[in-house]
N, C-alpha and C positions, 0 to 999 in steps of 0.2 A: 508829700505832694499827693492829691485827691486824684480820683479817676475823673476825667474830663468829659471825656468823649461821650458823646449821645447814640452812637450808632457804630456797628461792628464794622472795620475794613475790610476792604476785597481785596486780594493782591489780582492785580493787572497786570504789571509789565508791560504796556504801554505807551510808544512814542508819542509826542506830542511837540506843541512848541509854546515857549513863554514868551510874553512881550511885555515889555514895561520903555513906554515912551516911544525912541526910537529905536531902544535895543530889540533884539530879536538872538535866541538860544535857541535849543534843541534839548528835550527833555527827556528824561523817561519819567511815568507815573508809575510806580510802586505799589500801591495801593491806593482805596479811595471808598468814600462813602458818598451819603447823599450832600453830609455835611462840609465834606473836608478831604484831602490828597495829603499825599506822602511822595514826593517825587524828587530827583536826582536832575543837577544840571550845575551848569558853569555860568550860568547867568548868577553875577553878583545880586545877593538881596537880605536884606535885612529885615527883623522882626517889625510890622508895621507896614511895609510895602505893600503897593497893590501891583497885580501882576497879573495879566491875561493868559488864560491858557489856553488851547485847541488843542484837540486830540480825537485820533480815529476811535469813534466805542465801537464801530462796526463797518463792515468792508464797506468803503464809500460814504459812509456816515461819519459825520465830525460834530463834536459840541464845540459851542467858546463855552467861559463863564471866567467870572471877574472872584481872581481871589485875594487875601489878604495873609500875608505873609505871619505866622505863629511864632514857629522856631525854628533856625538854623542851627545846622548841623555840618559845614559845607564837606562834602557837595550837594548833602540831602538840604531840603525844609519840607518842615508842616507847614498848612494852610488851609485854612477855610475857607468852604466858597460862601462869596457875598452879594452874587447875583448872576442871574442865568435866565435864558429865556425860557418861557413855557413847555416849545419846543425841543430845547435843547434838554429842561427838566426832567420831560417826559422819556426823551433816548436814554439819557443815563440810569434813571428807573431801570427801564427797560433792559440797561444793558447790564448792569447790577446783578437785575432777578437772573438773567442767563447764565450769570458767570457764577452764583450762585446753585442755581441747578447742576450746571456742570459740575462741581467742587462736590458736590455731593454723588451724583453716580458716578464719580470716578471711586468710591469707598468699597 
């Protein structure tokens, strides 16, 4: 199996919520890049799902963004995001580089 991934993860640790349909769960995000998350929940879903998520990247600040389900692990999956607003694009950047600064002067 080849290395996939396009870009490094961040662990988060992260509440959040998924939505697919009318269901609605309670997440945690794990990690995550600009590409893709790693996140933990009891929402039933299978490789190929699409599944919305929201999450706080920062006090008072929430993204959505629409992902697609990789690999199950349960209660973990992978998942790529497959679309996101500008806005939304732009906080998670943002929240990224921070959480990346932090990880580093914490050394």
């Amino acid at each position: 199996m080849g290395f996939k991934r396009k870009s490094s993860r961040i662990e988060v640790g992260r509440k959040g919520r998924l939505h697919r349909g009318g269901l609605t769960a309670s997440c945690t995000v794990l990690d995550m890049s600009e590409s893709g998350v790693r996140l933990e929940s009891r929402l039933y879903a299978k490789s190929g799902d699409v599944l919305q998520l929201t999450m706080e990247v920062e006090s008072g600040k929430s993204i959505t963004c629409e992902l697609e389900v990789i690999h199950v692990r349960s209660p973990k999956l992978g998942a790529k995001i497959v679309s996101m607003s500008p806005e939304d694009r732009a906080q998670l950047d943002h929240a990224l580089d921070d959480q990346v600064q932090r990880s580093f002067s914490r050394r």
